[in-house]
GUMITOR-980920 format. One record per residue (C-alpha): residue in three letters; x, y, z. Coordinates in steps of 0.02 Angstrom, whole numbers, padded with zeros to 5 digits, always signed. Each point is the difference from the previous one (the first is absolute). Layout:
N
AlaXYZ
...
***
This chain:
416
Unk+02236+01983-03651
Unk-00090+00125+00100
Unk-00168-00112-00018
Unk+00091-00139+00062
Unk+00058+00095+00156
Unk-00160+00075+00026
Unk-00085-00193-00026
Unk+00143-00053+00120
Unk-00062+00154+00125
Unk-00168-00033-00016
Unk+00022-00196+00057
Unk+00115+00035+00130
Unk-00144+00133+00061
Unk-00129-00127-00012
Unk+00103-00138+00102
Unk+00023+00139+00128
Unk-00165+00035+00010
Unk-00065-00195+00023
Unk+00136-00014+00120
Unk-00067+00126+00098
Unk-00173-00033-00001
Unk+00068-00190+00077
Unk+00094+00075+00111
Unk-00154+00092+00061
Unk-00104-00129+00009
Unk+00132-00099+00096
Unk+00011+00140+00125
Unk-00200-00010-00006
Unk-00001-00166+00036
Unk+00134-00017+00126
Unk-00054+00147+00105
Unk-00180-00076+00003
Unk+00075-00203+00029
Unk+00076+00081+00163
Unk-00139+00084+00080
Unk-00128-00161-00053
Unk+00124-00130+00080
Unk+00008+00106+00155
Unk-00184+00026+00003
Unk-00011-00168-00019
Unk+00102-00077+00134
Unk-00084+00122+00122
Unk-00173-00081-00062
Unk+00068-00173+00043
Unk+00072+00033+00171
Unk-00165+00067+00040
Unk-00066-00142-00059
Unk+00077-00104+00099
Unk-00017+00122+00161
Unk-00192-00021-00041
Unk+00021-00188-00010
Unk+00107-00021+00167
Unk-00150+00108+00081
Unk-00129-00105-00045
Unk-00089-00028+00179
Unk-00017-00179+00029
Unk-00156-00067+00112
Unk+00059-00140+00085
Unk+00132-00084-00029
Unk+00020-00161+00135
Unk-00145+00088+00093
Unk-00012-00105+00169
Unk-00166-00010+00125
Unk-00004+00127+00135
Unk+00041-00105+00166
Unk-00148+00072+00152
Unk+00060-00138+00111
Unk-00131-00005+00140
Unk-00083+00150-00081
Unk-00063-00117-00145
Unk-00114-00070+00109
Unk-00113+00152+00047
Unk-00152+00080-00113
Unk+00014+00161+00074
Unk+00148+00059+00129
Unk+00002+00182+00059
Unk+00112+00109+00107
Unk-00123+00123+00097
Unk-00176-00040-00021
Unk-00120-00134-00107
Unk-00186+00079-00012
Unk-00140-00083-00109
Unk-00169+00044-00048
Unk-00121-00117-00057
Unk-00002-00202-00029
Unk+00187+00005-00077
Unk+00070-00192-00012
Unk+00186-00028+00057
Unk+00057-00184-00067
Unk+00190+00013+00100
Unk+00077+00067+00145
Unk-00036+00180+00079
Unk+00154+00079+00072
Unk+00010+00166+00084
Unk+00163+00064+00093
Unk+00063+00099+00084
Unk-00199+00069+00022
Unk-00130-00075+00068
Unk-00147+00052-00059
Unk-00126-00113-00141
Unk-00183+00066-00007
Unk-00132-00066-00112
Unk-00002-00186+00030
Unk-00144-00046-00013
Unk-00084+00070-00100
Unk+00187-00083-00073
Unk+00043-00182-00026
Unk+00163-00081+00013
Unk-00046-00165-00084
Unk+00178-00087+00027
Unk+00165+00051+00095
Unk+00023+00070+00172
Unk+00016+00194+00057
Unk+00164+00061+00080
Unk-00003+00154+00098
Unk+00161+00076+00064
Unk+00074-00129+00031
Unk+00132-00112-00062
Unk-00058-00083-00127
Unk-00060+00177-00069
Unk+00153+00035+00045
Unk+00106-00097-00113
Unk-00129+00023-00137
Unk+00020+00179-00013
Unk+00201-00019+00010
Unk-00006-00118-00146
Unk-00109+00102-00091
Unk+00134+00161+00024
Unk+00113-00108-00090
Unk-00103-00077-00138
Unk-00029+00212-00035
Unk+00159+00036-00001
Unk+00046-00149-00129
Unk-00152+00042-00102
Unk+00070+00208+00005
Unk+00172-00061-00047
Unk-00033-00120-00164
Unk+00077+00043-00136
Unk+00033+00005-00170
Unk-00187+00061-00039
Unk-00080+00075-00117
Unk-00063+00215+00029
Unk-00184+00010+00025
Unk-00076+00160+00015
Unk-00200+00046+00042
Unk-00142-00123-00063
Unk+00049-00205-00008
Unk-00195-00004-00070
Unk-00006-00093-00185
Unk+00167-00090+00018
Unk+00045-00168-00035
Unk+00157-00019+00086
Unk+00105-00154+00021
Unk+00118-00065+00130
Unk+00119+00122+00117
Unk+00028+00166+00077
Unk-00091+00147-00033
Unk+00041+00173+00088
Unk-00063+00180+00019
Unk+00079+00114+00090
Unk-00114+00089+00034
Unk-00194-00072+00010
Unk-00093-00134-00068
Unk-00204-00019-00075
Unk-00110-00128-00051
Unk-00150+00049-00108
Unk-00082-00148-00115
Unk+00082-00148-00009
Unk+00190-00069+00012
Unk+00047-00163-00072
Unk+00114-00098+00080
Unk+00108-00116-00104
Unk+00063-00171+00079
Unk+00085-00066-00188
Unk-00062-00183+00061
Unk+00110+00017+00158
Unk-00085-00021+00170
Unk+00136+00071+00079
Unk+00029+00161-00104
Unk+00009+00168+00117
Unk-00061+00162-00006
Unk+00058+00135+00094
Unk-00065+00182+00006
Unk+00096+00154+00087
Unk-00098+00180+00039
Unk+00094+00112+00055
Unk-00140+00093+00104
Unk-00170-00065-00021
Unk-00116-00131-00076
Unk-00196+00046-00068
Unk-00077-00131-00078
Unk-00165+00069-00075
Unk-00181-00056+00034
Unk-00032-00158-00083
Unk+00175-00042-00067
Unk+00084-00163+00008
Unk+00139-00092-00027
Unk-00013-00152-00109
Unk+00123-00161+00008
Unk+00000-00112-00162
Unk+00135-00118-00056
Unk+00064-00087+00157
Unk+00031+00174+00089
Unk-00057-00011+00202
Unk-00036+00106+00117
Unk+00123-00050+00119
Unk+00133+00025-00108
Unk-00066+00197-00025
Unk+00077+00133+00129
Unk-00059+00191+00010
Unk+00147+00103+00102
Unk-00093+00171+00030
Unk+00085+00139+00072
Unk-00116+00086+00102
Unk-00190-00053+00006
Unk-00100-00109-00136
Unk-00197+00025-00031
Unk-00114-00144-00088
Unk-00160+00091-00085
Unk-00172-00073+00017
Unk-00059-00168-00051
Unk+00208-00009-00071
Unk+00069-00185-00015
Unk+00172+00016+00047
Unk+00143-00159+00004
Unk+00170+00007+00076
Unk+00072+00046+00166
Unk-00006+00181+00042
Unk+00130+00056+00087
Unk-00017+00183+00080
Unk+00112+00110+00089
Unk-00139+00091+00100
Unk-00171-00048-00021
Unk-00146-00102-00130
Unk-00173+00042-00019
Unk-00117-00100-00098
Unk-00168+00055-00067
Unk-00134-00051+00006
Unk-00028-00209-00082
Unk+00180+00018-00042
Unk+00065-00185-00007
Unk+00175-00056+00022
Unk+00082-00159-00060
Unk+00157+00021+00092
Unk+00054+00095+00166
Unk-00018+00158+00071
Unk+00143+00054+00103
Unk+00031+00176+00065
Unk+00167+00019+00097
Unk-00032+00148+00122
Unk-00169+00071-00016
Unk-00180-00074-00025
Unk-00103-00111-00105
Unk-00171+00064-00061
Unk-00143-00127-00040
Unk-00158+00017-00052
Unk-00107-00164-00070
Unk+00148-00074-00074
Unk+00073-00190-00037
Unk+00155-00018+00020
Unk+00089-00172-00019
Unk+00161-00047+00025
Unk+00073-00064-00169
Unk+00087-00183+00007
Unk+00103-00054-00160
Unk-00074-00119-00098
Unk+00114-00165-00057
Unk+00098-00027-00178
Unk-00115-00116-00045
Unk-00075-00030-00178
Unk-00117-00139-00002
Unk-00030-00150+00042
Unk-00055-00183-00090
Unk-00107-00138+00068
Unk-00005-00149-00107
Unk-00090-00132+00047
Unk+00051-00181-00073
Unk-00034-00201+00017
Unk+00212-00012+00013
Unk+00165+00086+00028
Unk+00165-00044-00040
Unk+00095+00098+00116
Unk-00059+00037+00178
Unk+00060+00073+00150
Unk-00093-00074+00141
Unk-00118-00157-00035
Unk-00098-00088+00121
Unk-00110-00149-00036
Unk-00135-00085+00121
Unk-00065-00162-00050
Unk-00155-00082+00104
Unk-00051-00154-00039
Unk-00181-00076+00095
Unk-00074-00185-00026
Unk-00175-00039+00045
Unk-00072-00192-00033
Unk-00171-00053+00056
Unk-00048-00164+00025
Unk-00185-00055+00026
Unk-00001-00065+00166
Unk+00122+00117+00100
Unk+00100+00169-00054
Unk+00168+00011+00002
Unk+00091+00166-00016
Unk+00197+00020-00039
Unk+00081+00161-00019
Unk+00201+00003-00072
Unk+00071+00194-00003
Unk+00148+00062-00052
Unk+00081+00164-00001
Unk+00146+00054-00086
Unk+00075+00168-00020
Unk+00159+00037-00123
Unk+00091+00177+00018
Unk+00120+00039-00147
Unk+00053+00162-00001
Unk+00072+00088-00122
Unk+00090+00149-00048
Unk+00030+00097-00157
Unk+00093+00173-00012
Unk-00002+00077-00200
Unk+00051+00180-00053
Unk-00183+00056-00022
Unk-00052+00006+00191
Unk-00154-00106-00037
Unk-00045-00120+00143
Unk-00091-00159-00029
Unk-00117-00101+00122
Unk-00093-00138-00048
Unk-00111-00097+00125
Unk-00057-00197-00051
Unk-00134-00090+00116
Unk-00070-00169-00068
Unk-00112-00081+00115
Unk-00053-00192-00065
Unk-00154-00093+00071
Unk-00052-00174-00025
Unk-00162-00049+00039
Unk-00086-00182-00037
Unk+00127-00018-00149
Unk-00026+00167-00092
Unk+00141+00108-00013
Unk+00001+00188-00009
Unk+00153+00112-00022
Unk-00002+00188+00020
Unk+00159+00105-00041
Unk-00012+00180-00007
Unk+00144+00107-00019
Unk+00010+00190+00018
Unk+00167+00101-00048
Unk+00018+00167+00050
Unk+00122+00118-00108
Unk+00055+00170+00094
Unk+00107+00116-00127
Unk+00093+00125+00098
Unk+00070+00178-00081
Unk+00167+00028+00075
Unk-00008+00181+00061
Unk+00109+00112-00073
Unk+00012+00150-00127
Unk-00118+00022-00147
Unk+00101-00026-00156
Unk-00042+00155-00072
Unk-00111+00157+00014
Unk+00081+00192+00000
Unk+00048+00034+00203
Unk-00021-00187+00048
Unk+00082-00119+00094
Unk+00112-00084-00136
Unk+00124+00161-00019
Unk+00041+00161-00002
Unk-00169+00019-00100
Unk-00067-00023-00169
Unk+00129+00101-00107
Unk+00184-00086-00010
Unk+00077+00174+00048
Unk+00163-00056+00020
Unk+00038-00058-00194
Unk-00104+00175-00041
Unk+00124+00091+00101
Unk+00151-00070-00056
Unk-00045+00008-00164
Unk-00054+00177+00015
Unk+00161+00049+00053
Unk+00113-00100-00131
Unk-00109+00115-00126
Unk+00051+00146+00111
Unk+00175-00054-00009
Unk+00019-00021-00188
Unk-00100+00145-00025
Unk+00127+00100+00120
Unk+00157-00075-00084
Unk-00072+00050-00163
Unk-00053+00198+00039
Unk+00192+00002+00089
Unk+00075-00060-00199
Unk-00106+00122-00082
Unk+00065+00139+00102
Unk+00184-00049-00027
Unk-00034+00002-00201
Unk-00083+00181+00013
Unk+00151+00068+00096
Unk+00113-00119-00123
Unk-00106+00092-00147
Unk+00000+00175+00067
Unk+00195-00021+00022
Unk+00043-00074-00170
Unk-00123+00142-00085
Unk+00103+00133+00088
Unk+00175-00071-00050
Unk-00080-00010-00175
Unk-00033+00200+00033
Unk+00163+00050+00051
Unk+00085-00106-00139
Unk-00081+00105-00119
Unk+00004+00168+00055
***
């Protein structure tokens, strides 16, 4: 009997002991559950903090409107001086000073020059508010020190303090001609000797806008494209050329054997097709001429009779399809008959203009076509259902440890 009680002991001692070891473990795992779920749901709302601050270029970025501004290469608001043979292709403005030295040696090779007066006038109050609209644009993406080595696509780029240009930026149009850029400095603009700023893929330079804050510099032999808008004043070294404008608000613009030429934006179209043909079967315009002449000859006198007729058709007509492409096809068949010999020439020549409809680029991180490349708002959501569950579950885990800790003193207190 006593081995069977102390058999009996000795299982009951063993089912204690398992039982506690699961019960620590339990406690194990639910005190480490609790602190991983809350851990976890902090991670995600981060997450989707992270996602939701995701700085997007430019979304629906829209020209910069210069009004009567648009129309001048260089416009200043105290003084314009140049040294050596500098080349201005667009208007000179200066107002409310009156002072331009240095042309010649200068050329203007096409607009007028407006001194203090009204047309400078107007110029310079357009130009205030093409600044100010520049200044303003928003959402944009934080730019700080050198813009050299970039490829950078369509919209708004800021620094709050100021901007540089060393090497070479890249300028991305995504196959849009009418994509924007826009660049904010807070203070100033340097752009070193011999930098440049390249356009590829539809991108324009009168679709690119520089808003400086204070006074912009263009190094030596620098190739610059955009409008430059300054605050105060521009300088530009020497054989710095500019495919844009130069446009200084108060203060003065500095030349010195520069080019300057005012950018004009370039049509949406692709191509175009020239097929040449001996028919057509549709036509928009045809016009025929027929002559017809008759000479006879008889031995003893010479008569002459000449018969001519001239007939013109005009058929116009118009087709409108979805894919903006416009059709023109042009038909001329002259016929001559001389002493009984026929000959019939009908060329045809159809012209085939495909236009792009302008509008965002379908893609491309900062474009056009959204709030950039990422779809942030199914990131954030999600993000923050996983912050959610993992919240709910951290909360349940809590109420089992106090349930646990609760239970395990009752247990206690029952036994003592």
């Amino acid at each position: 009997m006593s081995e069977l009680t102390h058999l009996r002991n000795h299982l009951i001692a063993a089912q204690t002991l398992r039982k506690s070891r699961d019960d620590y473990r339990a406690r194990r795992v639910r005190h480490v559950r609790g602190p991983c779920a809350v851990a976890i749901a902090v991670a995600f709302t981060a997450l989707a903090t992270a996602f939701w601050a995701i700085p997007v270029a430019g979304a629906a970025t829209t020209t910069v409107n210069l009004a009567t501004a648009s129309s001048y290469a260089v416009l200043a608001g105290s003084t314009i001086t140049n040294t050596g043979s500098s080349v201005i292709s667009g208007n000179i403005g200066l107002s409310p000073g009156t002072a331009i030295t240095g042309f010649p040696p200068g050329v203007q090779s096409s607009g007028v020059t407006q001194v203090a007066n009204d047309p400078a006038l107007t110029a310079k109050s357009d130009l205030t508010k093409a600044y100010l609209d520049t200044a303003g644009r928003t959402p944009f993406v934080a730019e700080s020190g050198n813009l050299g080595g970039m490829t950078l696509v369509s919209g708004v780029y800021n620094s709050a303090s100021s901007l540089s240009l060393t090497g070479t930026l890249t300028l991305n149009g995504g196959g849009d001609p009418s994509s924007v850029f826009i660049f904010q400095a807070g203070s100033t603009f340097v752009a070193a000797t011999g930098s440049r700023v390249v356009l590829e893929n539809g991108a324009q330079a009168c679709h690119v806008f520089w808003q400086v804050g204070s006074s912009a510099t263009l190094g030596t032999t620098s190739q610059f494209s955009g409008t430059l808008m300054a605050l105060t004043s521009i300088t530009l070294n020497t054989g710095a050329d500019v495919s844009g404008r130069v446009l200084a608000r108060n203060g003065a613009v500095t030349l010195d054997d520069n080019v300057i030429t005012e950018p004009t934006c370039a049509a949406a179209v692709v191509g175009t097709t020239t097929t040449t043909a001996a028919s057509s079967a549709t036509s928009t315009t045809t016009t025929s001429k027929s002559t017809t002449t008759t000479s006879s000859t008889a031995p003893s006198k010479s008569t002459t009779t000449t018969t001519s007729a001239h007939t013109t058709t005009s058929a116009p007509t118009t087709a409108s399809t979805t894919s903006t492409t416009s059709v023109t096809t042009s038909t001329t068949s002259p016929v001559t008959t001389t002493s009984g010999v026929t000959t019939t020439s009908a060329p045809t020549t159809t012209t085939t203009t495909a236009v792009i409809p302008s509008g965002p680029p379908a893609t491309g991180f900062g474009g056009t076509a959204g709030s950039g490349g990422l779809p942030r708002m199914p990131l954030i959501l999600g993000s923050l259902s996983l912050a959610t569950l993992s919240g709910g579950f951290a909360l349940r885990e809590r109420r089992r440890n106090r349930r646990a800790r609760f239970d395990g003193s009752a247990d206690q207190t029952r036994g003592s």
